[in-house]
C-alpha positions in Angstrom: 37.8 87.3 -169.1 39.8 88.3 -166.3 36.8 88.8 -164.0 36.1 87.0 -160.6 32.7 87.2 -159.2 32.4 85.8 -155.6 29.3 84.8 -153.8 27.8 82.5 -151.4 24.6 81.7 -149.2 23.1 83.6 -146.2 25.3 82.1 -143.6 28.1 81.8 -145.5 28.4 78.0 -145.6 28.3 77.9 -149.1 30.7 80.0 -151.2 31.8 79.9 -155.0 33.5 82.2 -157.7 33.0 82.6 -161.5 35.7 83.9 -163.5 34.6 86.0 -166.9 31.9 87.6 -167.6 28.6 86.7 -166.9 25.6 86.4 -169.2 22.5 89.2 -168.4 20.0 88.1 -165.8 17.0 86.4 -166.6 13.3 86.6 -164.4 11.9 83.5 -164.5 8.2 83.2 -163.2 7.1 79.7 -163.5 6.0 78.3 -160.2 8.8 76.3 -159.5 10.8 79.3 -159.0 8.3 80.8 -157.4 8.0 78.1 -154.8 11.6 78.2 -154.3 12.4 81.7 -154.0 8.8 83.0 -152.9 8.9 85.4 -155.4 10.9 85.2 -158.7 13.6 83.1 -159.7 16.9 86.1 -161.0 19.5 84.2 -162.2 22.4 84.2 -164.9 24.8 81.5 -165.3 28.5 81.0 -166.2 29.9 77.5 -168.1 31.1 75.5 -166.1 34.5 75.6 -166.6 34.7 79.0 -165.4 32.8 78.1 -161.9 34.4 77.0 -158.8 32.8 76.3 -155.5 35.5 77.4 -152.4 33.2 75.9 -149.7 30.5 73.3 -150.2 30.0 71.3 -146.9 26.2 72.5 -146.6 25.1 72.3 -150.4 22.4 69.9 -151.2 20.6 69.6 -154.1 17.1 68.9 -155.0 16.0 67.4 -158.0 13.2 69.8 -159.0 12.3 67.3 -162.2 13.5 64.8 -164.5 15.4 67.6 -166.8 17.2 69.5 -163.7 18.2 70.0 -160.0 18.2 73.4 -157.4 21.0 74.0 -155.3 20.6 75.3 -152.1 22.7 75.9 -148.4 21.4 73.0 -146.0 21.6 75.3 -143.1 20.4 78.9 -143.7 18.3 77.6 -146.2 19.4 80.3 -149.5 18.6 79.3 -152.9 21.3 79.5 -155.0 21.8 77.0 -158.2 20.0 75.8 -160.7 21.3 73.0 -163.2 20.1 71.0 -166.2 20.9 67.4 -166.3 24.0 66.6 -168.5 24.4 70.9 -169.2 27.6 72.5 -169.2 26.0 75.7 -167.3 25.4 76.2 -163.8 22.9 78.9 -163.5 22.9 81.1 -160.4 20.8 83.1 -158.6 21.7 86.8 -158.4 21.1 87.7 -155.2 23.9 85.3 -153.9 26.8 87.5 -155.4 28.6 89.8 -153.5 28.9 93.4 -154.6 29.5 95.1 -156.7 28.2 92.1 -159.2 28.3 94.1 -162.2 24.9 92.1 -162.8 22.2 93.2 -165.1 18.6 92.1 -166.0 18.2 91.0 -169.4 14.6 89.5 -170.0 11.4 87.8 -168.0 10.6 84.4 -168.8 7.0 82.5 -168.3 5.3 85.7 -167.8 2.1 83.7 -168.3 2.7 81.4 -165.1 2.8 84.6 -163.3 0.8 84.4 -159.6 -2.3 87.1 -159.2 -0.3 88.7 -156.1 2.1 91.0 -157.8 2.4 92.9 -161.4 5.4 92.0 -163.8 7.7 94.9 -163.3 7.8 97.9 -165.3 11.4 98.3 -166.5 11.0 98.1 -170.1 12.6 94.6 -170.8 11.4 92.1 -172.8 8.9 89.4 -171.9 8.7 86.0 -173.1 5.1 84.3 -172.6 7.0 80.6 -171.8 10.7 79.7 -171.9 13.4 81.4 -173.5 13.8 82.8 -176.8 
């Protein structure tokens, strides 16, 4: 548990750190992620008791439905949280660590929401045709 992960948005506005380990990451291709990242959402998350945001002047959120809200930075415009209403995980996108992140991918998620323009990729993880398992 004695882990710290640091990350943060493009321009550095937005910065946070996780402490322990972090669970595998996940490709989620619904089309809200889609539309918010313009490709595929890659995310993990941490409890929220072992996040902490250093700077947060430029977060905003956006609530993406009635069940959860996206973080992102105000000003460079990076995508980096995504949160369930009342949930005690913040889940965050794994582009927006620093490196090394000692990240890995796990699964893909709503494989059947998947756009025409590009092919799931071929690295031998599981796919799930809708939400987690």
């Amino acid at each position: 548990m004695d882990r710290h992960n640091f990350g943060g948005c493009l321009c550095g506005a937005v910065r946070f750190q996780t402490r322990g380990e972090l669970r595998e990451v996940i490709g989620c291709h619904c089309s809200q992620c889609r539309r918010q990242t313009g490709l595929y959402y890659a995310a993990t998350d941490v409890p929220l008791e072992r996040f902490q945001m250093l700077e947060e002047a430029t977060l905003a959120w956006y609530r993406a439905s009635d069940s959860a809200r996206r973080g992102f930075c105000s000003t460079c415009g990076s995508a980096l949280f995504w949160q369930a209403e009342g949930g005690d995980k913040i889940s965050i996108l794994a582009g927006a660590f620093d490196q090394p992140s000692g990240l890995t991918m796990g699964y893909h998620i709503y494989c059947d929401d998947k756009p025409d323009f590009y092919e799931l990729p071929q690295d031998g993880l599981p796919r799930h045709p809708q939400g987690r398992p």
